[in-house]
C-alpha positions as CSV (number, residue, x, y, z in Angstrom):
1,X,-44.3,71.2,-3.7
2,X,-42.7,74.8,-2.9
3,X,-42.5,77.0,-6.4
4,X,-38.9,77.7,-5.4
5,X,-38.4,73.6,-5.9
6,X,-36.0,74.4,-9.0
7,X,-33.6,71.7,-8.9
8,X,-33.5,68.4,-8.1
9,X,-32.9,67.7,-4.3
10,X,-31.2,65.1,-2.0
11,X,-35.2,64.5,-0.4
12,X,-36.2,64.2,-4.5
13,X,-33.4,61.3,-4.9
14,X,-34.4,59.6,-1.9
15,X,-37.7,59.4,-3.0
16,X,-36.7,57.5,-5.8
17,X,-34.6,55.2,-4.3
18,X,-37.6,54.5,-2.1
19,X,-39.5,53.4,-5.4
20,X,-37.1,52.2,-7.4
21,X,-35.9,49.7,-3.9
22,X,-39.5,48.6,-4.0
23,X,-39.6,47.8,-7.5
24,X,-36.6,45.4,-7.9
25,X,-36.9,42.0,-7.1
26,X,-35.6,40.2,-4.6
27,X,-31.7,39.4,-6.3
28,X,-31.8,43.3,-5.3
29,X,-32.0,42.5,-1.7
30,X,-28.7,43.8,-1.0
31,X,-29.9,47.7,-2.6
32,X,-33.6,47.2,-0.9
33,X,-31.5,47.0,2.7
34,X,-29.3,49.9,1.9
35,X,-32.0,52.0,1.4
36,X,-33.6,51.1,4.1
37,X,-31.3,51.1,7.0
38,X,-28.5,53.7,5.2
39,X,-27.5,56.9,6.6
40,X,-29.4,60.0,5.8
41,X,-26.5,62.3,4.6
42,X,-25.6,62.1,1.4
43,X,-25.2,64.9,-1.6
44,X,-25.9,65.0,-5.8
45,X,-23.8,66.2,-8.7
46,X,-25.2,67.4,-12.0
47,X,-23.0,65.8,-15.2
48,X,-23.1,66.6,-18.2
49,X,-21.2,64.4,-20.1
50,X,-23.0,62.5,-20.0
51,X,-25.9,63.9,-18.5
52,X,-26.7,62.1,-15.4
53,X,-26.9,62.4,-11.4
54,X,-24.3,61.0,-9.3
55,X,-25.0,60.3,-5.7
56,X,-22.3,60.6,-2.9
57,X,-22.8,59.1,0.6
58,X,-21.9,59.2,3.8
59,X,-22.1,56.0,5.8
60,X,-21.5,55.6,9.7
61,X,-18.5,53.3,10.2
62,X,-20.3,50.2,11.2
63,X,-22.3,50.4,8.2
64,X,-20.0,51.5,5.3
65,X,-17.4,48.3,6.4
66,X,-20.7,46.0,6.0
67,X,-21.7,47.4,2.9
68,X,-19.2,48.9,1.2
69,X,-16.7,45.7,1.6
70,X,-18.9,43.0,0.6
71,X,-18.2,40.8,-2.1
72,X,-20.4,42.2,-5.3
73,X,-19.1,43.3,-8.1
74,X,-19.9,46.9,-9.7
75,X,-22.8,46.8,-12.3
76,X,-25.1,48.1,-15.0
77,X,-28.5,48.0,-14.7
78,X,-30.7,48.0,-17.7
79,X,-34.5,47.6,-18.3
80,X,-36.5,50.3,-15.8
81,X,-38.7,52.5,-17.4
82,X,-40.4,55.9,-16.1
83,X,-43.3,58.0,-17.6
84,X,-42.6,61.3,-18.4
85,X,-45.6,63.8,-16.5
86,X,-46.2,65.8,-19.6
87,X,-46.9,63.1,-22.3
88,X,-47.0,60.0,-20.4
89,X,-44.2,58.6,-22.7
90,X,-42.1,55.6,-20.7
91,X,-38.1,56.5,-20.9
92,X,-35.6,53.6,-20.0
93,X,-33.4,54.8,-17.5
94,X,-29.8,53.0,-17.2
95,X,-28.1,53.3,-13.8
96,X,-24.9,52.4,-12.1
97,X,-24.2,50.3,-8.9
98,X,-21.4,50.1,-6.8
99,X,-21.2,47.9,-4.0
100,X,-24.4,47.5,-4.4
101,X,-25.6,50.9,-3.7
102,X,-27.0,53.6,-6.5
103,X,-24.5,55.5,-7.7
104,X,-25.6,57.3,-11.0
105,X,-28.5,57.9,-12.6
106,X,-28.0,58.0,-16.5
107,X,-31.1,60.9,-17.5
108,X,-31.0,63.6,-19.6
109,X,-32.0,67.6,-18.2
110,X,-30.8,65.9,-14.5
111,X,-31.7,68.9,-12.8
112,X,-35.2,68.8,-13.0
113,X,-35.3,64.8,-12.7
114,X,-38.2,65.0,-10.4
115,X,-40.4,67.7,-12.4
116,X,-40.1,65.4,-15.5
117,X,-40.7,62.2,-14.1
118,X,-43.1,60.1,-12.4
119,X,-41.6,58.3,-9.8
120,X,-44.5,56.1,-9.1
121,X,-44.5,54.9,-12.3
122,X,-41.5,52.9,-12.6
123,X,-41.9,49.8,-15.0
124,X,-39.6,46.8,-15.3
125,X,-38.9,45.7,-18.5
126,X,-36.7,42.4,-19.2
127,X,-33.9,43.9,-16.6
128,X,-30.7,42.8,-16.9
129,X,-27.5,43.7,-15.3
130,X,-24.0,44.1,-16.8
131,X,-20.9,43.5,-14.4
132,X,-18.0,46.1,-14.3
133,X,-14.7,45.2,-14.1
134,X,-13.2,47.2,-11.1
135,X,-11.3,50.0,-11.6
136,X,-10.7,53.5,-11.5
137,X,-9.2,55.2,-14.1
138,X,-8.9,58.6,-12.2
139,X,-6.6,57.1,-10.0
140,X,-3.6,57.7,-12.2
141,X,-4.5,61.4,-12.4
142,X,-4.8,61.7,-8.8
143,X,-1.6,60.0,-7.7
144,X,0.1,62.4,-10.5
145,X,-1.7,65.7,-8.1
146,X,-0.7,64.0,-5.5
147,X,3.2,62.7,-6.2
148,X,4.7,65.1,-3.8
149,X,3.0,63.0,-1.1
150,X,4.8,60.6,0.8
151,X,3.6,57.0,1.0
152,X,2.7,57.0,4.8
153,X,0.5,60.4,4.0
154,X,-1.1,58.6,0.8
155,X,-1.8,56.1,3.3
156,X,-4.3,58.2,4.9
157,X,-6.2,59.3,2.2
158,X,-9.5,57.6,0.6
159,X,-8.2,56.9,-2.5
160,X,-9.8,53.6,-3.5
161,X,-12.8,54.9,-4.8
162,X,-11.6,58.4,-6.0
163,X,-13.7,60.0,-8.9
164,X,-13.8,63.2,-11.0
165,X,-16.6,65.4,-10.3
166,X,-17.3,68.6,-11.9
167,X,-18.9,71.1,-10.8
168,X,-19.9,74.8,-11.8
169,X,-17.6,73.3,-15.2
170,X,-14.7,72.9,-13.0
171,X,-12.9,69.5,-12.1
172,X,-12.5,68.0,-8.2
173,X,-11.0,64.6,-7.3
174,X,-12.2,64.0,-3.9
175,X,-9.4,62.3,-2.0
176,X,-10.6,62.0,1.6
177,X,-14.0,60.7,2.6
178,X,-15.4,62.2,5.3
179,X,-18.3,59.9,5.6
180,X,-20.9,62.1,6.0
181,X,-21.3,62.5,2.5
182,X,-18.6,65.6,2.5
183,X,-15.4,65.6,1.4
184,X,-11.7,66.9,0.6
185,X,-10.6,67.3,-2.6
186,X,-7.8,68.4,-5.1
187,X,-8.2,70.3,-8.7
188,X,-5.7,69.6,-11.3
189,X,-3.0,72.3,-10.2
190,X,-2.9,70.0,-6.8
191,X,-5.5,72.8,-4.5
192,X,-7.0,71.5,-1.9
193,X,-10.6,72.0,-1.2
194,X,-13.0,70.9,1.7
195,X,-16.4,70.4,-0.4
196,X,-19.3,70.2,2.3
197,X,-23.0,69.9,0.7
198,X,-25.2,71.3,3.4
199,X,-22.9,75.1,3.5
200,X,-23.9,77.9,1.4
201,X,-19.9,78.0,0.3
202,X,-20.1,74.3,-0.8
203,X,-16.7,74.6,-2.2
204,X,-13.5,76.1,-0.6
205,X,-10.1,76.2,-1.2
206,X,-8.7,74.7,2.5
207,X,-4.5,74.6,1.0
208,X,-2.4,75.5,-1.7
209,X,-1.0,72.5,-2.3
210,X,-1.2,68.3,-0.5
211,X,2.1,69.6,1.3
212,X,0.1,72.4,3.2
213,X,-2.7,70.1,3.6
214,X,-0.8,67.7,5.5
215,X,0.2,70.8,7.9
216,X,-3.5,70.5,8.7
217,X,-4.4,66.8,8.6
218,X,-2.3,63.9,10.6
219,X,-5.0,60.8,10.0
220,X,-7.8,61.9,12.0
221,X,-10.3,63.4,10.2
222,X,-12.1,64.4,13.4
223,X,-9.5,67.3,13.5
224,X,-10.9,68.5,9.6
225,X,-14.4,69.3,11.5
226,X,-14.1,73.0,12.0
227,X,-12.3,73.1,8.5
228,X,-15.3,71.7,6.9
229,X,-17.9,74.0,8.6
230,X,-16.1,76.9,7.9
């Protein structure tokens, strides 16, 4: 492991979902094929409150409708334990699925996740899940940014599955999937940022307001590319 290995990494997270998918049993089967034939683009936020690691992906088309539109309900998982390195001590570590896939990791210090932990340790303990009712309550927020809109041009955007993410303390609600686990998004004040992972700028204002965005952006998202790379 390179001494320059401060934070946690996409390659750390995929690691453990290679563990973790081989741990479940089979009512998992769903997760154990995602990991195994999904996509490998996708990027990590740091939370915290409360501390945790989301995970954002990027599907290709084909895969995202068979995965990400199949009947199963959001959930709660309960019951997997991993040893801590230093003192061996097993945590419980409560995660979040949607549509099946991992979406958050509830740990505390996230960052250094994989310094901490043993990911070949994991232990399950009287799992259980906990169904989650549906909905997105940062919807409402993002519709107020986004009121100026018309309905045809809201019609465009990913809103479904719309979240707040922070990052460097400030707040982002992605509003266009650009399935490569990159995305646009809006602050509060209605800016509009293209937010790609893999540039050394990972955040950039794209827009002043939805209004200008839409001066750039008619439904294809093929004609965001050179937007996002810049």
């Amino acid at each position: 492991m390179s001494i320059f290995n401060f934070k946690t990494s996409t390659k750390n997270i995929k690691e453990f979902q290679q563990k973790l998918a081989e741990s479940l049993p089979a009512e998992f089967s769903a997760y154990k094929n995602i990991v195994k034939e999904h996509a490998s683009y996708y990027s990590i936020v740091f939370s915290h409150k409360p501390e945790g690691i989301t995970i954002m992906y990027g599907y290709p088309p084909d895969f995202y409708k068979k995965y990400h539109n199949e009947d199963r309900k959001h959930f709660k998982l309960f019951g997997v334990y991993i040893k801590r390195k230093q003192n061996d001590e097993y945590v419980e570590m409560p995660m979040t699925f949607a549509h099946g896939n991992l979406q958050k990791i509830i740990v505390n210090n996230p960052t250094k996740f994989h310094k901490i932990f043993d990911f070949n340790s994991i232990e399950l303990r009287d799992i259980k899940t906990e169904n989650i009712k549906i909905e997105n309550p940062d919807l409402k927020i993002i519709l107020k940014i986004l009121e100026s809109l018309s309905k045809n041009q809201l019609s465009m955007l990913d809103l479904d599955d719309s979240f707040e993410l922070e990052y460097e303390e400030k707040l982002y609600y992605p509003i266009l999937n650009m399935e490569d686990g990159n995305y646009i998004a809006v602050d509060k004040k209605g800016k509009v940022y293209r937010l790609n992972h893999d540039h050394y700028t990972q955040i950039r204002k794209i827009a002043e307001n939805p209004i200008q965005f839409f001066q750039l952006y008619n439904g294809q998202k093929s004609d965001l590319e050179n937007i996002m790379n810049k």
